[in-house]
C-alpha positions in Angstrom: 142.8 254.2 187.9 142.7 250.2 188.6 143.8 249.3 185.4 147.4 250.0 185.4 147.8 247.6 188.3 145.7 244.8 187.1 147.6 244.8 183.9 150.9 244.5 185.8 149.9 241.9 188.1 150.8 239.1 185.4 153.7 240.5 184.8 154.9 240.4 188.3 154.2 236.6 188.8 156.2 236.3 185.8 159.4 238.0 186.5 159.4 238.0 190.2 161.5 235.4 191.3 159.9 233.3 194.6 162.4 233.5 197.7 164.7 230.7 198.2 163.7 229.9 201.3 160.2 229.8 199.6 161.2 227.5 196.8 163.4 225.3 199.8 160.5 224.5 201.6 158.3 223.6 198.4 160.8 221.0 197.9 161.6 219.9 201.2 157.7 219.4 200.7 155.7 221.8 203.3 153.6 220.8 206.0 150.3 223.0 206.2 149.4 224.5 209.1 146.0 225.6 210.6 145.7 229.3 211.2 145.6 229.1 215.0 148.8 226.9 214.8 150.5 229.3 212.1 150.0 232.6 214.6 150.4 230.8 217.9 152.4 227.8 217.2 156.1 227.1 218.0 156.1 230.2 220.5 155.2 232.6 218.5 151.7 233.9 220.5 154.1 236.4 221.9 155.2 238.1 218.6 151.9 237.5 217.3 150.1 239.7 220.3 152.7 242.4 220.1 152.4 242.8 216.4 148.5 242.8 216.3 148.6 245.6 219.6 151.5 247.8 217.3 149.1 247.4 214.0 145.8 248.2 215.8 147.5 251.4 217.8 149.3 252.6 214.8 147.1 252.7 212.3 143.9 253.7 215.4 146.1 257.0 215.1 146.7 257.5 211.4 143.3 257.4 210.1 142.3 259.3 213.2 144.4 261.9 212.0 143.6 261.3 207.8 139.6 261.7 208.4 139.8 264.0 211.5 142.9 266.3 211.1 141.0 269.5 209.4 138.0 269.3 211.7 140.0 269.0 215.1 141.8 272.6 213.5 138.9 273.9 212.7 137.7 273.2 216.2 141.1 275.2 217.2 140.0 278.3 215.7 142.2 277.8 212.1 140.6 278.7 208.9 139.2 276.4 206.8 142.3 277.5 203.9 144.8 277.1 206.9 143.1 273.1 207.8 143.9 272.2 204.2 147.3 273.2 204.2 148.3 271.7 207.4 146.5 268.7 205.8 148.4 268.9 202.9 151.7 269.3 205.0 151.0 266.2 206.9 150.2 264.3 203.1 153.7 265.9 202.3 155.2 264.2 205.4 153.7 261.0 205.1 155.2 260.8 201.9 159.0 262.1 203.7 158.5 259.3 206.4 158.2 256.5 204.5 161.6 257.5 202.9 163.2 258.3 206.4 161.6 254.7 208.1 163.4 253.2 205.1 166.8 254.6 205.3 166.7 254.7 209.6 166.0 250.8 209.5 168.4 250.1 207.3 171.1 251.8 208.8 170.2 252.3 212.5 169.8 249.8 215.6 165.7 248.6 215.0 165.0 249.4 219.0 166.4 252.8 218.3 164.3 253.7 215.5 161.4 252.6 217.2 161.5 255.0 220.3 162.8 257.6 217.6 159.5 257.7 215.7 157.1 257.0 218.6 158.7 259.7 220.4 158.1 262.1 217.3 154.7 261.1 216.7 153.6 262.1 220.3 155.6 265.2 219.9 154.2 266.1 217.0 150.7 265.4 218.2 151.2 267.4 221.5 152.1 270.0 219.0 149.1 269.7 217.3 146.7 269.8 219.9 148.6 273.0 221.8 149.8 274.9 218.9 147.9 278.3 218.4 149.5 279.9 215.8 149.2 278.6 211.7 153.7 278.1 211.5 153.8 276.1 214.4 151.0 273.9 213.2 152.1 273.6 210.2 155.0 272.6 211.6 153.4 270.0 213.8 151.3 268.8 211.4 153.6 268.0 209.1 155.6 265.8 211.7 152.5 264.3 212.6 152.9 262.7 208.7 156.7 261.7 208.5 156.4 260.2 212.1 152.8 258.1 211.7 153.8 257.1 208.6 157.6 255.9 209.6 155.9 254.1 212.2 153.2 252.6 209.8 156.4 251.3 207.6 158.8 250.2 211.1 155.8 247.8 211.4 155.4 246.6 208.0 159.1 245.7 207.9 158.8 244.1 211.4 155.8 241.5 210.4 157.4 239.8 207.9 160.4 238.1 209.4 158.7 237.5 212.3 157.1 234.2 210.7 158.5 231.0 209.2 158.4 231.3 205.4 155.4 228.2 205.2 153.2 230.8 207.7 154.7 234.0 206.6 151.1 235.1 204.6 148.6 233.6 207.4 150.8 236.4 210.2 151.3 239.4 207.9 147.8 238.9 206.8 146.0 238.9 210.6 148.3 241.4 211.3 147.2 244.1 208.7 143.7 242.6 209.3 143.7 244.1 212.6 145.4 247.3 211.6 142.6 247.6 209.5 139.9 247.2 213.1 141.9 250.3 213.9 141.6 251.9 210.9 137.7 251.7 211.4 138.0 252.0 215.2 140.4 255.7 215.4 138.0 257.6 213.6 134.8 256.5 215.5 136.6 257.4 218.7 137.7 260.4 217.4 133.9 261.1 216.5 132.6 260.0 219.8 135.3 262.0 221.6 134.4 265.4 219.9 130.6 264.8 220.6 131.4 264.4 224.1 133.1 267.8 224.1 137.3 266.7 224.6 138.3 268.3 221.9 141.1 268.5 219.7 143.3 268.0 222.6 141.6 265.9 224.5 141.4 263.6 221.5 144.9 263.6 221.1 145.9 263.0 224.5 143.4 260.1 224.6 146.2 258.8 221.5 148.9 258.3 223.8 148.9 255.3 225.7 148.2 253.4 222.7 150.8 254.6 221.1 153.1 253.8 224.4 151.7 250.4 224.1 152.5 250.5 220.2 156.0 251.2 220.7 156.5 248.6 223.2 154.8 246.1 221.6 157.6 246.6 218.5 160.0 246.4 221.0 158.9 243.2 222.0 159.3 242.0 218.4 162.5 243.3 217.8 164.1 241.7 220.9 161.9 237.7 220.4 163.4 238.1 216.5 166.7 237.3 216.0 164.7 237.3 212.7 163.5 233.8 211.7 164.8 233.8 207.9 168.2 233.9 210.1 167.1 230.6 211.9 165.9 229.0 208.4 169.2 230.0 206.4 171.3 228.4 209.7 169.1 225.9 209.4 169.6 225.7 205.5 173.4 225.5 205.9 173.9 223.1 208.6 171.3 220.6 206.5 
């Protein structure tokens, strides 16, 4: 299954092109930075904070939800046939919401797309954890997917700019880094919570004020960036 991708990797460094600002700062000749100085630096420990807080929440929720979801409807009193399809549903909606947080950014004000889809994703999780009969979980479940998967990709879109081009790998990369301490970190809690007898809506309840802080934290981004490839092409034309 890896060997598709291997084999295209060399193709990609040869016939993707490097960004322009990219290639401008090569030959400006780039100063290096130290890690602390490449997150932190030039006041960026704001953006840097916010985006770590929105990764860790985010993704705390989505693999809560990929290694939990059929257990926590089990626990409900659903079949074992009805946990996989709502599973399936919510595979289904991932798949929708990377589509829709595509085509919202694109086209909608960045501060409105991000209250649309945490808004959904708690919806949909209060409908998971109050829903009693199989359509309305369903239902739920599969916004669960489109909305924690837009959000996952509102994110993604957000690191990037958010950095100058000479820093840009050192912030996306301790970004997803620590999305990846909640990807460990939502299913233990989940596990722990169950054991101590919350269950399935008492888990999900515990989701929401980190998703409240999620959502505000890519707030924060959105209104700090007046994106800074916008500073570095002004800065490109005036020089």
């Amino acid at each position: 299954g890896g060997l598709v991708p291997l084999l295209v990797v060399p193709l990609m460094i040869l016939l993707l092109p490097e960004s322009s600002a990219f290639r401008q700062q090569t030959s400006a000749g780039s100063v290096r930075h130290s890690s602390a100085t490449a997150l932190f630096g030039e006041g960026r420990a704001r953006t840097t904070l916010a985006l770590w807080l929105g990764y860790f929440f985010t993704l705390t929720v989505m693999y809560m939800l990929l290694n939990w979801l059929p257990s926590l409807l089990i626990g409900q009193g659903f079949s074992k046939p009805q946990a996989g399809m709502v599973q399936m549903l919510f595979n289904i909606g991932g798949a929708l919401g990377s589509l829709l947080g595509g085509l919202l950014l694109d086209r909608c004000n960045g501060i409105k797309v991000v209250l649309f889809v945490y808004a959904g994703l708690l919806a949909a999780l209060a409908g998971v954890g109050l829903s009693v009969g199989i359509v309305p979980m369903a239902i739920a479940g599969f916004a669960a997917g489109v909305f924690v998967i837009a959000a996952q990709l509102v994110l993604y879109a957000l690191a990037p700019p958010s950095y100058p081009t000479s820093v840009r790998a050192t912030g996306v990369g301790a970004a997803v880094a620590i999305g990846r301490l909640g990807s460990v970190a939502g299913p233990l809690a989940a596990g722990q919570l169950l054991g101590a007898g919350a269950g399935t809506a008492g888990v999900l309840l515990a989701t929401s004020p980190g998703l409240v802080i999620a959502a505000l934290a890519a707030i924060t981004v959105l209104s700090r960036s007046i994106t800074v490839e916008k500073r570095e092409l002004k800065a490109a034309e005036s020089s």
